[in-house]
N, C-alpha and C positions, 0 to 999 in steps of 0.2 A: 518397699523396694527391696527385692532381694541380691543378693551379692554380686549377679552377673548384670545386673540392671542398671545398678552401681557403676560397674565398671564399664558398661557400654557407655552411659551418660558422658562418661572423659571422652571416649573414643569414637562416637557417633557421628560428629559431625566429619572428621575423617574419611571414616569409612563410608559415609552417605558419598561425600564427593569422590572418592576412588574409585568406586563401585560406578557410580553415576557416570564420570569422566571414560571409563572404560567400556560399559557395557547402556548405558543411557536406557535402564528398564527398571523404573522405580518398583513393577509389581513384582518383579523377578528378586528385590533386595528385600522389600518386604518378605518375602519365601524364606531366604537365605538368614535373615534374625528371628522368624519362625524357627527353623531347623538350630539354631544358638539356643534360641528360648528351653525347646524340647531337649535337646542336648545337653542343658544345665540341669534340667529336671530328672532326666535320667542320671545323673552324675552321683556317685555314691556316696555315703556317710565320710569314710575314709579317704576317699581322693579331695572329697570339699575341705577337709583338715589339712590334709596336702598343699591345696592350693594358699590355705591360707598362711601356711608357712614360708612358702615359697614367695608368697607375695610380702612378707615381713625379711625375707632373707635373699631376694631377687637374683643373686649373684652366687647362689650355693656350687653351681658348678667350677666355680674359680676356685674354688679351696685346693690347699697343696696336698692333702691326699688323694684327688683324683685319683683312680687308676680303672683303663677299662680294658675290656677286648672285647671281642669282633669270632662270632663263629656260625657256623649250618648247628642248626638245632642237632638236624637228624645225624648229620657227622659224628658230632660229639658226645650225645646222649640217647640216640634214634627215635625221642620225641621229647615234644614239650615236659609230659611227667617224669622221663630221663633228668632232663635237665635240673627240674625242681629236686629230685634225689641227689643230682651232682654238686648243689649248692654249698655244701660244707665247703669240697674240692676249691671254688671261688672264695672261699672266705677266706680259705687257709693263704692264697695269695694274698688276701686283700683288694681285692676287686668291688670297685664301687660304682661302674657301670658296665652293662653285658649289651651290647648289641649282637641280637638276631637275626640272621642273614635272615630273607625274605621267606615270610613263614604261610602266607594268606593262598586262596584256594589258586593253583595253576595246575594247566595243562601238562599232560605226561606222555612222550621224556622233552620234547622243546618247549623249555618254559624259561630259557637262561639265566639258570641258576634261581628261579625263582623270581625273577626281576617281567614276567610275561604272567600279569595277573588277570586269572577270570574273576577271582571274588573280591570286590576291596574289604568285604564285611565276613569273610570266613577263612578261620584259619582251615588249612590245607590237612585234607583227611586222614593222610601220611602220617602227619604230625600230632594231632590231636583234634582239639576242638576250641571252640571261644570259652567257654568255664576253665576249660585246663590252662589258657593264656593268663583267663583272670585270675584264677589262684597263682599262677606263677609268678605273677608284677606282685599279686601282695604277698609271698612270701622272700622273695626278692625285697622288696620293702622293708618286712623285717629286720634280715640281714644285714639292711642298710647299703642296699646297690639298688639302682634306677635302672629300667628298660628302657632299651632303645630299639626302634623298630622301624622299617623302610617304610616309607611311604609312596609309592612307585606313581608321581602324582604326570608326569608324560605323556606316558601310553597305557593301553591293556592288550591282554592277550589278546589273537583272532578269536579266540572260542568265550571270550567275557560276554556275555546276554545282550550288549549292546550292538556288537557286532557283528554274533550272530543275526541281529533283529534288521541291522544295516545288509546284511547280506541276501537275507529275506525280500529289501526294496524298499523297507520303511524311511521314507526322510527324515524322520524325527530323528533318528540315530543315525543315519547315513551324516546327518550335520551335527555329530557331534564327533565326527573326523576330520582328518583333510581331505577330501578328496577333488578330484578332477575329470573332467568325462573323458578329455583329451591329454595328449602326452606332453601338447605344446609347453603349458606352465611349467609342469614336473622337470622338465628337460634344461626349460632355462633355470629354473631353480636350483636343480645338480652340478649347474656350474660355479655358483658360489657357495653352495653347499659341502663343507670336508667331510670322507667319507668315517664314520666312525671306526666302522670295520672292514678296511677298502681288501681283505683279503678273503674273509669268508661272508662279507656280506656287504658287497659296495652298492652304492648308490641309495637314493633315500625315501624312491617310490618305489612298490610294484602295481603291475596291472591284477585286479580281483575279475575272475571271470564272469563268477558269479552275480556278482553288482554290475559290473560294464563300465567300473571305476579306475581310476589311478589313486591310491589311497598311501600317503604319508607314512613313513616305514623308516624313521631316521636309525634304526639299530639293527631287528631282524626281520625278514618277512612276516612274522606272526606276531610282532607287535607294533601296533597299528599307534600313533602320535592321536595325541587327542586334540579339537579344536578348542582353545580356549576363548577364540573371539564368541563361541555360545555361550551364554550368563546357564545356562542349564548345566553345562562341562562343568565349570566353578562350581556351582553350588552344589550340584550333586555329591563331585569329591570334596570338599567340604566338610560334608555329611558324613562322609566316610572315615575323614582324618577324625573327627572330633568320637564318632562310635570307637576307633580304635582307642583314645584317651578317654574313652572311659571305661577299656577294659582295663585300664593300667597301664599303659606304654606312658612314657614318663619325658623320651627323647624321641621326636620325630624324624628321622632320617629322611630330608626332603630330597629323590632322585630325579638327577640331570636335571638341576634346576633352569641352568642356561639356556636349554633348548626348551621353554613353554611357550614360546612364540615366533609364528615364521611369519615372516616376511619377503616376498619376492626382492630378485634383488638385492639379499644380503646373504650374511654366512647363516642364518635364522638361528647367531647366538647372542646371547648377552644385549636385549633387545630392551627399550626401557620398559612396554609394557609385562614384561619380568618380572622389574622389581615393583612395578605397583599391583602385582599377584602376590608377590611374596609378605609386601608391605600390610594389604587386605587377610594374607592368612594369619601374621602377625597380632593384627588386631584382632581376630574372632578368635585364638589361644589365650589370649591374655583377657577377654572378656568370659570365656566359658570355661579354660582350664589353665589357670595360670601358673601353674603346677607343672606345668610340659614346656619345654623347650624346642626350638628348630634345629637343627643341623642339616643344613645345605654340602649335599656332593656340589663341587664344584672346582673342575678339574681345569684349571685354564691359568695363563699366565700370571705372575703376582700383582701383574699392576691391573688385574679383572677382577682381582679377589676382593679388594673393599667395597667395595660397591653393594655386596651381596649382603655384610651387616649393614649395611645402613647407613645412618646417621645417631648421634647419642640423643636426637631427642626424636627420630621416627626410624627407631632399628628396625631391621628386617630378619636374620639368621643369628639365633644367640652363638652359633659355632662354623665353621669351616675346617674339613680337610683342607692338613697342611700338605698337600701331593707333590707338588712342587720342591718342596723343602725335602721330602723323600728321593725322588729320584737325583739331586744335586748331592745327599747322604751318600746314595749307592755310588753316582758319579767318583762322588772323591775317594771311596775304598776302592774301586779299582784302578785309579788313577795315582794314588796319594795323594794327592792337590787338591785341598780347601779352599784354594781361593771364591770358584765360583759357589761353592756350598756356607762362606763365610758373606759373602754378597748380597746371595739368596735370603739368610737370616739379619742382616741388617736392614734390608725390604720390607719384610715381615716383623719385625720388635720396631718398625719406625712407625707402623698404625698406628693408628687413634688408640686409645684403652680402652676402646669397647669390644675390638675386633679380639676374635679369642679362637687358637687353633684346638684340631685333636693331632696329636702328632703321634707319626705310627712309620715302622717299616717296613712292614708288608699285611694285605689284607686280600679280600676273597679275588681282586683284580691283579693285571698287571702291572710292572714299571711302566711308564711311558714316560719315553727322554723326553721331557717337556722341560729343557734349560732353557737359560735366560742366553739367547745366541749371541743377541748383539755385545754381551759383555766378555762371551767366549772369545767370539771375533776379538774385542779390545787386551786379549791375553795369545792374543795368535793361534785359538784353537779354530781349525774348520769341523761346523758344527755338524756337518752331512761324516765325515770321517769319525769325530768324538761318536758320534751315537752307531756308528758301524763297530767300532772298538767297542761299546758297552755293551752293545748286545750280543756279541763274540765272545766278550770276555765274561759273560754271567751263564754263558749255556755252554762256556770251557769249549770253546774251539783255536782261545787267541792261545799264542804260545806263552808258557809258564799260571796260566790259571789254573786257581785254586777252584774255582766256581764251577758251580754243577745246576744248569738252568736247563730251561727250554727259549725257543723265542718265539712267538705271538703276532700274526696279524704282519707278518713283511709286505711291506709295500714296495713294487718292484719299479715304480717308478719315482720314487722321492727315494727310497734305498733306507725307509724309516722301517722300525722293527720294534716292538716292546720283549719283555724278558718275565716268565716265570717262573716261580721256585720258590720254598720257601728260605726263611732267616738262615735255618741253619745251612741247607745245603748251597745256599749263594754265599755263606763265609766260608766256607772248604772243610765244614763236616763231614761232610757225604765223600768227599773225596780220600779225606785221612781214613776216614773208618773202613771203606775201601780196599785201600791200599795198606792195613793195620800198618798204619805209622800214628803212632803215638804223638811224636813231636807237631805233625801235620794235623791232630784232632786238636791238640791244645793251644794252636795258635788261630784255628777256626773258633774253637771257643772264646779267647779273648776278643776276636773280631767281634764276633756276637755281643758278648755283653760292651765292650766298648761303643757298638751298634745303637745300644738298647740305652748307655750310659747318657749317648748326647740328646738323645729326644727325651730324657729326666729332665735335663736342664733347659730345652727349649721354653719359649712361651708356651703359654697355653698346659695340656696336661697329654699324660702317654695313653695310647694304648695298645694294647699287646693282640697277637693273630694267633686264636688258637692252636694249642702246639708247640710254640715258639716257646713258651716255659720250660718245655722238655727237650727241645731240640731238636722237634719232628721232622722228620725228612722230607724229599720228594717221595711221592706214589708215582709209580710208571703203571701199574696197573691198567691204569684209564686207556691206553693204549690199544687194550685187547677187548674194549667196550665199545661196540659199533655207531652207540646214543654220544658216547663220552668224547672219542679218540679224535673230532676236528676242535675239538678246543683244549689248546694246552692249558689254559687256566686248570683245568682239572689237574694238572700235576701238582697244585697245593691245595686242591680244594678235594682231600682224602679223609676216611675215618682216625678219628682221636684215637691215637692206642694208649690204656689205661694201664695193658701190660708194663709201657715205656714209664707212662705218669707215676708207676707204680716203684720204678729204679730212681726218684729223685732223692730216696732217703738211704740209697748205700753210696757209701762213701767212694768216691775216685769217679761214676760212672758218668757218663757225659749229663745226664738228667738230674743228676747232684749238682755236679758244676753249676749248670748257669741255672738253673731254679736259685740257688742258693745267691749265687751272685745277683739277679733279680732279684731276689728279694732283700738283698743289703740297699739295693739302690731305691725301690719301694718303700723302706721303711726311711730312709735318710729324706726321702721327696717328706714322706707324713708327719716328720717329728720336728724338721727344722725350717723355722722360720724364714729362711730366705727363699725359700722353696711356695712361699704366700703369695697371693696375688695381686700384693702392694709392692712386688719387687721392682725395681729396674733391673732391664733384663735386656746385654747387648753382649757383641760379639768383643774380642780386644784384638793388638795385634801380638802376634808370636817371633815377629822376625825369620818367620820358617811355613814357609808354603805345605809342607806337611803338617802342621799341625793347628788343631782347631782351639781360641782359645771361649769358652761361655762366661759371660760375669754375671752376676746376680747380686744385687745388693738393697739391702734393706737401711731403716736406721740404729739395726742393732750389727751390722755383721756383712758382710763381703764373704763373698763364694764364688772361686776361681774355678771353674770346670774345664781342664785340658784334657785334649784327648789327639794323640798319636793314628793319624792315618796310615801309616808306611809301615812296612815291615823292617826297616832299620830303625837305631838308636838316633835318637832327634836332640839339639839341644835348642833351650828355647830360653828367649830372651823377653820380657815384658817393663815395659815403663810403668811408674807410679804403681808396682805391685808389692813394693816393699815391706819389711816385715816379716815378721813368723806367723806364719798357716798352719792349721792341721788338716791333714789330709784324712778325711773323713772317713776313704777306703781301707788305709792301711793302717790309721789311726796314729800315725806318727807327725813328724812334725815336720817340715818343708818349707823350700823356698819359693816364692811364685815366681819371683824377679829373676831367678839363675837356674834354671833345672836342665835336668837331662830324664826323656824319657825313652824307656825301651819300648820294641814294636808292639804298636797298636795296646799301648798302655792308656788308661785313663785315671785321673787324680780327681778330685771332688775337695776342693780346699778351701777351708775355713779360717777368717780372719774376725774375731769379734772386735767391735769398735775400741771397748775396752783398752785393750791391748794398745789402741796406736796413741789414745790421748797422754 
């Protein structure tokens, strides 16, 4: 009995009834442990070492050095072997995982953003090739950073060989979509269907003229949702997630998990046959490559978000975006008020310990005001007004912003709007540097790292948007690109300048600044225990609607993370924090129980237990 055989024998009887329950085609799961079997055997000398570490250390991505980012290959390095060259560059941050924006073969220029896949088994010619992928997870490896890579497991392109073969007339692949001969279903269905994109691409069908179809369309017209009530749809991708793991992808980035299944009749999210898809892919990772991990997009209210790991004895997702937690982040720097951003993180630290976030504040998408309304309402905010203010105030139209955004996707009849731009120039870099005012760069700078300070301390671990090390700007550029200019996301999804990367080691320059400051807080998350994933880890209160307070505590040591939303001097009062701290940042010594902090300061403070017996 070999390794995966092994580990099927735990998991088989599971997986027989999930599979069975869902799809009721025993010859069809038979295929599907076929394609596991073959998948093992193709599996490499190095990745089976892999696994069997990972299956001795199950939990390796909890460790307090985590630290990842998130970037376009081609962005950053203009291919895959770019990239691999750039890897010193990751080291010197300390970067221990790199997600891949969507690197596999798509259509050109509508492929958005790469997420509209013709190939699930070839990387995109642009970029490189499948050998260049695999030498770059093992030299990644090496270095001691994991890949992560989308899994675009939804839809495909219009132009993916399935589609084209559905458009041809063949059933076979015609039913491995949704589709409908008439408009009837489609129609009622867009009734309880929200539109993703209700401005540049509403609604959820189009008609194919070519098939004489109504074909499922939940994002753009050219990519088409996939039918997952076919056992063929499953298995097939399957087959594809597991090829990708064994070229080396170490993190599966599972996209728009929520929508795998429609149902007439509902909003076709967060439906249960979901999670016994997700539960099913679960199992076949952990029998053939237990070495990899899931991470579920999953962009939906907090009380949607456990569901998606699981349970601790049949998990589903080892990770979740924390997106939520971000946009209640941005909420509170333009607002100063933590309260509902203090709220939000008591939600999310009251999970189970299995649930585990990536916490990030900005990445290849937009903000989307997704607060928690009804507790805004309970603070007397009107939620339709707070999100007209946050997206005014992040694209610098509200009076006295510092922010310099775009806005994304207004919907003229809910009056909802999301907000792009990057770290830097939504804290008022872009605007000081502008305006050469000095005092105005340097207090966008403190926002930033202050930014970057309180997702150190959150659960879970950070990760960083390429750029955001340097303080890279918005690109307007995209503007004057005919493929580019209806999607603002392109105003942070611009090439890496290496020129900028290249000013973090002269002194004063904004790319010294907070490189330098990230990496004070980088190394303090690596070297200090409280920062483990044994901590207890909650919110305190401050006595001060400005200010946030993070506790972390182990059994050797308490760590007080405040952190200053406002641009005025705060002072802040805390119970049961008594005692001498060191504050970690400035290395001196501090009070927790009595402080005063200036605008948009943040403190990192350490109490060893020692001290109090």
């Amino acid at each position: 009995m070999n390794d995966m055989e092994r580990r099927l024998a735990r998991r088989q009887d599971e997986l027989d009834w999930l599979y069975m329950e869902l799809y009721n085609d025993r010859a069809r799961l038979d295929g599907l442990k076929a394609e596991m079997a073959r998948a093992y055997r193709d599996r490499s000398r190095s990745l089976r070492r892999l696994d069997k570490e990972r299956e001795a250390d199950p939990e390796w991505f909890r460790a307090g050095g985590m630290l990842g980012i998130t970037m376009y290959p081609g962005l950053f390095a203009g291919s895959l072997r770019g990239v691999e060259e750039k890897l010193g560059y990751l080291k010197e941050q300390g970067i221990t995982y790199v997600h891949l924006m969507p690197l596999l073969k798509m259509p050109h220029p509508d492929n958005d953003g790469g997420y509209a896949v013709e190939d699930f088994d070839q990387v995109d010619p642009s970029l490189g090739t499948n050998e260049d992928l695999s030498r770059l997870a093992a030299a990644m490896r090496r270095q001691g950073m994991s890949l992560c890579l989308d899994f675009v497991i939804n839809h495909t392109a219009d132009t993916h060989r399935w589609a084209m073969r559905a458009k041809a007339g063949e059933q076979e692949y015609i039913d491995r979509y949704i589709c409908f001969d008439t408009p009837d279903i489609p129609r009622e269905m867009e009734k309880t269907i929200p539109d993703v994109f209700p401005e540049t691409a509403p609604g959820s069908f189009i008609y194919q003229e070519q098939m004489g179809k109504y074909v499922c369309s939940s994002f753009h017209p050219y990519q088409w949702d996939l039918n997952y009530r076919n056992p063929v749809v499953f298995n097939e991708m399957a087959g594809s997630m597991l090829h990708l793991a064994n070229l080396g992808v170490e993190v599966l980035r599972i996209d728009a998990v929520p929508y795998l299944w429609k149902e007439p009749g509902t909003a076709c999210r967060n439906l249960p046959q979901v999670h016994t898809i997700m539960r099913m892919i679960r199992l076949i990772t952990e029998c053939v490559c237990p070495g990899v991990i899931l991470k579920g997009e999953v962009v939906m209210a907090p009380r949607e978000l456990a569901p998606y790991f699981g349970t601790a004895e049949k998990p589903e997702c080892h990770l979740l975006y924390n997106a939520s937690t971000m946009a209640a982040q941005w909420s509170a720097l333009a607002s100063g008020d933590v309260r509902q951003l203090k709220r939000q993180l008591d939600d999310l630290h009251g999970l189970p310990a299995h649930c585990w976030f990536v916490n990030y504040l900005r990445c290849h998408d937009d903000i989307g005001w997704g607060l928690n309304e009804e507790y805004g309402r309970s603070l007397g905010i009107d939620p339709v007004a707070h999100k007209r203010f946050l997206y005014e105030f992040f694209e610098g139209s509200f009076p006295g912003s510092y922010a310099r955004g775009e806005r994304y996707n207004y919907n003229p009849v809910t009056l909802d709007a999301r907000t792009c731009g990057t770290t830097a120039s939504l804290c008022g870099i872009e605007k000081g540097l502008l305006e050469e005012d000095g005092e105005q760069v340097a207090l966008g700078v403190q926002r930033d790292l202050m930014m970057h300070a309180v997702i150190t301390c959150m659960g879970g671990f950070p990760m960083l948007s390429s750029g955001d090390e340097i303080g890279q700007l918005n690109g307007y550029g995209y503007h004057d690109d005919p493929v580019l200019r209806e999607d603002s996301r392109n105003l942070h999804r611009t090439p890496f300048s290496w020129d900028n990367a290249a000013l973090r080691t002269r002194t004063g320059t904004v790319q010294q600044r907070i490189w330098d400051g990230l990496r004070q807080l980088e190394r303090l998350r690596a070297e200090q225990p409280c920062f483990g994933p044994e901590a207890w880890v909650t919110t305190w209160d401050t006595h001060n609607d400005h200010v946030l307070a993070i506790v972390r505590r182990t059994q050797d040591g308490t760590m007080v993370g405040l952190f200053n939303f406002s641009g005025q001097m705060q002072e802040v009062w805390m119970d049961a924090m008594e005692g001498t701290f060191t504050d970690l940042i400035s290395k001196s010594a501090y009070s927790c129980g009595r402080c005063t902090l200036s605008p948009y300061q943040y403190c990192l403070c350490l109490r060893e237990e020692r001290q109090t017996e």
